[in-house]
Every structure is written in structure tokens, then in C-alpha cells.
Backbone as ProteinMPNN parsed JSONL, in Angstrom:
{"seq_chain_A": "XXXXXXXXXXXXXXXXXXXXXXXXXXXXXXXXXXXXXXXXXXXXXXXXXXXXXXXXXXXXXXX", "coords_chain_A": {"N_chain_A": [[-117.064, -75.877, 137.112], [-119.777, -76.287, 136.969], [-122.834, -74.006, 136.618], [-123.905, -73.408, 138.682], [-123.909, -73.638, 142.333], [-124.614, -75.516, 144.85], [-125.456, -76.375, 148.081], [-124.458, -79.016, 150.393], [-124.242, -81.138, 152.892], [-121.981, -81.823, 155.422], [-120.57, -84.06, 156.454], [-121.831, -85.681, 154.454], [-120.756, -84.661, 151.815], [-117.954, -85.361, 152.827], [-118.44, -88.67, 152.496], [-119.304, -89.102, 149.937], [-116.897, -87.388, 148.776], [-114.797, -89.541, 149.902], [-115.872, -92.214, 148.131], [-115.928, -91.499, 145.541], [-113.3, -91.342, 144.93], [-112.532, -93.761, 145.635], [-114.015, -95.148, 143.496], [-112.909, -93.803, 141.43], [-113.141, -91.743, 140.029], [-112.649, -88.447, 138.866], [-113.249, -86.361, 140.185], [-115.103, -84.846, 143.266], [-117.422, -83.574, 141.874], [-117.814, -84.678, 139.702], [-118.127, -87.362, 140.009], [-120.603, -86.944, 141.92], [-122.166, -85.69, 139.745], [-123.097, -87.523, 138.574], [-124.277, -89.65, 139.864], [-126.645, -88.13, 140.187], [-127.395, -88.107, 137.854], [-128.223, -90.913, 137.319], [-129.816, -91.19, 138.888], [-132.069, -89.153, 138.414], [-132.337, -90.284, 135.76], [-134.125, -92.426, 136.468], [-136.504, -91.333, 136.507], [-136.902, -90.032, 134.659], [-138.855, -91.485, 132.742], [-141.306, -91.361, 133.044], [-144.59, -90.48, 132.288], [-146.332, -88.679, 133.233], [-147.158, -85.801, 135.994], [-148.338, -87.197, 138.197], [-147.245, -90.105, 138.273], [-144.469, -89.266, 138.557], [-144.243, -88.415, 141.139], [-144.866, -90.561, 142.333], [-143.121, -92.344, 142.054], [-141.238, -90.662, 142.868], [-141.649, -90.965, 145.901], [-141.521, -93.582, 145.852], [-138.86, -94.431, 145.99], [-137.983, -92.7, 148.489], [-137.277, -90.087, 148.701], [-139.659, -88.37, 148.613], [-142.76, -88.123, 151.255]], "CA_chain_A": [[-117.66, -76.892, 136.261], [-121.394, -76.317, 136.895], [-123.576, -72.843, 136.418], [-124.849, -72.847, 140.245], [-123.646, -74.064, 143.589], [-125.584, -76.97, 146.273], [-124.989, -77.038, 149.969], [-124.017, -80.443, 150.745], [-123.871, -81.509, 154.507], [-120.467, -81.882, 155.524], [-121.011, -85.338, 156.416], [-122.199, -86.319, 152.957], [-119.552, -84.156, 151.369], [-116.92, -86.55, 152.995], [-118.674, -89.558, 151.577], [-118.869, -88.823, 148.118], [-114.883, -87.215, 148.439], [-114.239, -90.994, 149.742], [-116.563, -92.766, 146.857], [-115.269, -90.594, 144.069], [-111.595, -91.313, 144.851], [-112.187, -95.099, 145.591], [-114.391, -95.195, 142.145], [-111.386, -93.268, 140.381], [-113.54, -90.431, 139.497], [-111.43, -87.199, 138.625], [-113.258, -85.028, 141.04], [-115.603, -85.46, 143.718], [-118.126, -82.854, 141.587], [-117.794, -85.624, 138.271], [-119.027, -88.64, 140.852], [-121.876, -86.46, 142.64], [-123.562, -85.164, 138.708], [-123.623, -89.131, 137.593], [-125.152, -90.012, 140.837], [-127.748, -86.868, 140.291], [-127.925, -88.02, 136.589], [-128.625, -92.191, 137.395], [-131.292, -90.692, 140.058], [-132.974, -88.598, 137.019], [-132.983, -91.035, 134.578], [-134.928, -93.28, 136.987], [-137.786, -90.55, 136.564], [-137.719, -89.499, 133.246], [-139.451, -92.226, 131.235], [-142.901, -91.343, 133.288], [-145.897, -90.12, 131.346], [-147.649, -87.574, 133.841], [-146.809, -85.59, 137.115], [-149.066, -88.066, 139.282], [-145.941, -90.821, 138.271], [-143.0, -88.905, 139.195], [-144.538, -88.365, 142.845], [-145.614, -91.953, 143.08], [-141.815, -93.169, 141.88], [-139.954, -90.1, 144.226], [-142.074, -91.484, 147.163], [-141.085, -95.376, 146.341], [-137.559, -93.989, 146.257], [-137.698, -92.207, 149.693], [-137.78, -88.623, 148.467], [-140.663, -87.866, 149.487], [-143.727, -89.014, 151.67]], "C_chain_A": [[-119.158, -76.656, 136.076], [-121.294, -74.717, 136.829], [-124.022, -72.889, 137.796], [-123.948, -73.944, 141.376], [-124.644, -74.789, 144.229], [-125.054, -77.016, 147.105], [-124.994, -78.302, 149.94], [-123.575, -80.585, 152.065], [-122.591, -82.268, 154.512], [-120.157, -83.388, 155.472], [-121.055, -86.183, 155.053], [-121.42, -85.948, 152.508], [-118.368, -85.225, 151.626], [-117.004, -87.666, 152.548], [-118.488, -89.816, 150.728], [-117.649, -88.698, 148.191], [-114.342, -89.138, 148.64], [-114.566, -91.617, 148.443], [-115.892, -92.201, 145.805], [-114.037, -91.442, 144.0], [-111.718, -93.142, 144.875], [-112.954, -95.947, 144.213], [-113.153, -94.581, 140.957], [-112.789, -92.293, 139.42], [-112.844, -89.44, 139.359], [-111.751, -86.335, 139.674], [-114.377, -85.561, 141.867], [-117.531, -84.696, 143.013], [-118.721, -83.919, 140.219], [-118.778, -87.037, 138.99], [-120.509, -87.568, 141.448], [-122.504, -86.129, 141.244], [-123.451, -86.686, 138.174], [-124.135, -89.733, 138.497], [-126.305, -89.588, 140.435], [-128.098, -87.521, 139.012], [-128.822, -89.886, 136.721], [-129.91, -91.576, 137.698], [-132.594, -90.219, 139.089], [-133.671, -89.542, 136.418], [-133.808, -92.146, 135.288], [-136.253, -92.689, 136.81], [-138.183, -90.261, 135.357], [-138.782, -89.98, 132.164], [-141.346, -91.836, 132.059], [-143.468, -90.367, 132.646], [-146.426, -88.905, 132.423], [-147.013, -86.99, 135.85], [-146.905, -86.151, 138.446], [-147.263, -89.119, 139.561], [-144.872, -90.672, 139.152], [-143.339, -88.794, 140.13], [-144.451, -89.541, 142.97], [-144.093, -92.224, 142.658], [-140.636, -91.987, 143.166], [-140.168, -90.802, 145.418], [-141.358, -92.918, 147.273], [-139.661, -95.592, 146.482], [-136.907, -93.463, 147.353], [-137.451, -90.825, 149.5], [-138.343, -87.909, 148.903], [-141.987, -88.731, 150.142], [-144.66, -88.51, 151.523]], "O_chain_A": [[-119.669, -76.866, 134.976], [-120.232, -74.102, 136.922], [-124.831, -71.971, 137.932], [-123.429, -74.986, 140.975], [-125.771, -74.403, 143.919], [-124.029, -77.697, 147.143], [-125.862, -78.724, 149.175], [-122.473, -80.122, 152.357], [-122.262, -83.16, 153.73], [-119.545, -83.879, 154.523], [-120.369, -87.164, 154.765], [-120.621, -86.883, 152.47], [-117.901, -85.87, 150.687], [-115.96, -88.125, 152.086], [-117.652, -90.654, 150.393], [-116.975, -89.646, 147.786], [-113.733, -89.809, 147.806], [-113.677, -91.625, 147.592], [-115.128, -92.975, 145.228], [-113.824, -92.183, 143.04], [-110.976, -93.772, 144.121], [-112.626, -97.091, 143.896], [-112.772, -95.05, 139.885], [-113.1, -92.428, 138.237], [-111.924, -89.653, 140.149], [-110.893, -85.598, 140.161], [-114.822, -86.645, 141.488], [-118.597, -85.111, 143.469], [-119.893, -83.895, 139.843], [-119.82, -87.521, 138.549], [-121.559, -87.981, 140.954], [-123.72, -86.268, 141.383], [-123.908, -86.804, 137.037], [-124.699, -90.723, 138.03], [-127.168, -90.446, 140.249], [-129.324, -87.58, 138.909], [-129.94, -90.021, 136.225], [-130.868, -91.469, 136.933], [-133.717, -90.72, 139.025], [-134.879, -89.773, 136.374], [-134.251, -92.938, 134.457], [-137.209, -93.455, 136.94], [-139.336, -90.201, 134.93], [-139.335, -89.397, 131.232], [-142.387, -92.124, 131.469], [-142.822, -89.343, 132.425], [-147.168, -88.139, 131.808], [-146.577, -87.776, 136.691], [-146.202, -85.953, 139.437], [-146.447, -89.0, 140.475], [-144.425, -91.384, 140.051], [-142.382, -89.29, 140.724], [-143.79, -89.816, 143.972], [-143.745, -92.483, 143.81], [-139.726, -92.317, 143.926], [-139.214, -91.264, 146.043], [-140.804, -93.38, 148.271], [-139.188, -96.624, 146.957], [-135.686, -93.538, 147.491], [-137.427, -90.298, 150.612], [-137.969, -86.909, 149.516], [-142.274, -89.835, 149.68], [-145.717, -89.071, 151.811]]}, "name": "protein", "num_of_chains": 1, "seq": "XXXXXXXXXXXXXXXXXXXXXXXXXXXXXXXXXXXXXXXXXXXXXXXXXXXXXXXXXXXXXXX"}
């Protein structure tokens, strides 16, 4: 489905496979890129690189 591969901790891997299946997602690859895509679109509408740091940080991303 995708152009590249992501390690995913096994741990988390099992999560999502639960979530997916109890969302009625088709795959557990279809639930993990609309997670990845919500997450995005929380960033995209900012104006300047300063932003997107100051919104990853208030997100827990980064410190």
C-alpha cells in the first residue's frame, strides 16, 4: 500500500491491530495513515517554522 516501510514497536503495533479491527477499518495500515493524516492536518494551517515547533511541543512531540 505505501512507497516506504516504519518500524512500529511491537507493543504499539498490537494496539492499532486492536483499534483498527474494533473501528472496522480494513487493515491495520488504513487506521495507522488516518491517524498520521488527523496528526498532520493539526499542523498544516501554521504560517512559519517557529509555529509548527511551538504546536509539536504542545502536542508532546517534542520538548
Amino acid at each position: 500500500m505505501f512507497g516506504s516501510r516504519v518500524k512500529i514497536d511491537k507493543a504499539l503495533l498490537d494496539k492499532a491491530k486492536r483499534y483498527a479491527g474494533i473501528a472496522g477499518y480494513a487493515s491495520v495500515d488504513e487506521f495507522i495513515a488516518h491517524a498520521l493524516e488527523k496528526e498532520i492536518a493539526k499542523l498544516e494551517d501554521a504560517d512559519s517554522e517557529d509555529e509548527i515547533r511551538k504546536r509539536l511541543k504542545g502536542l508532546g512531540y517534542i520538548s
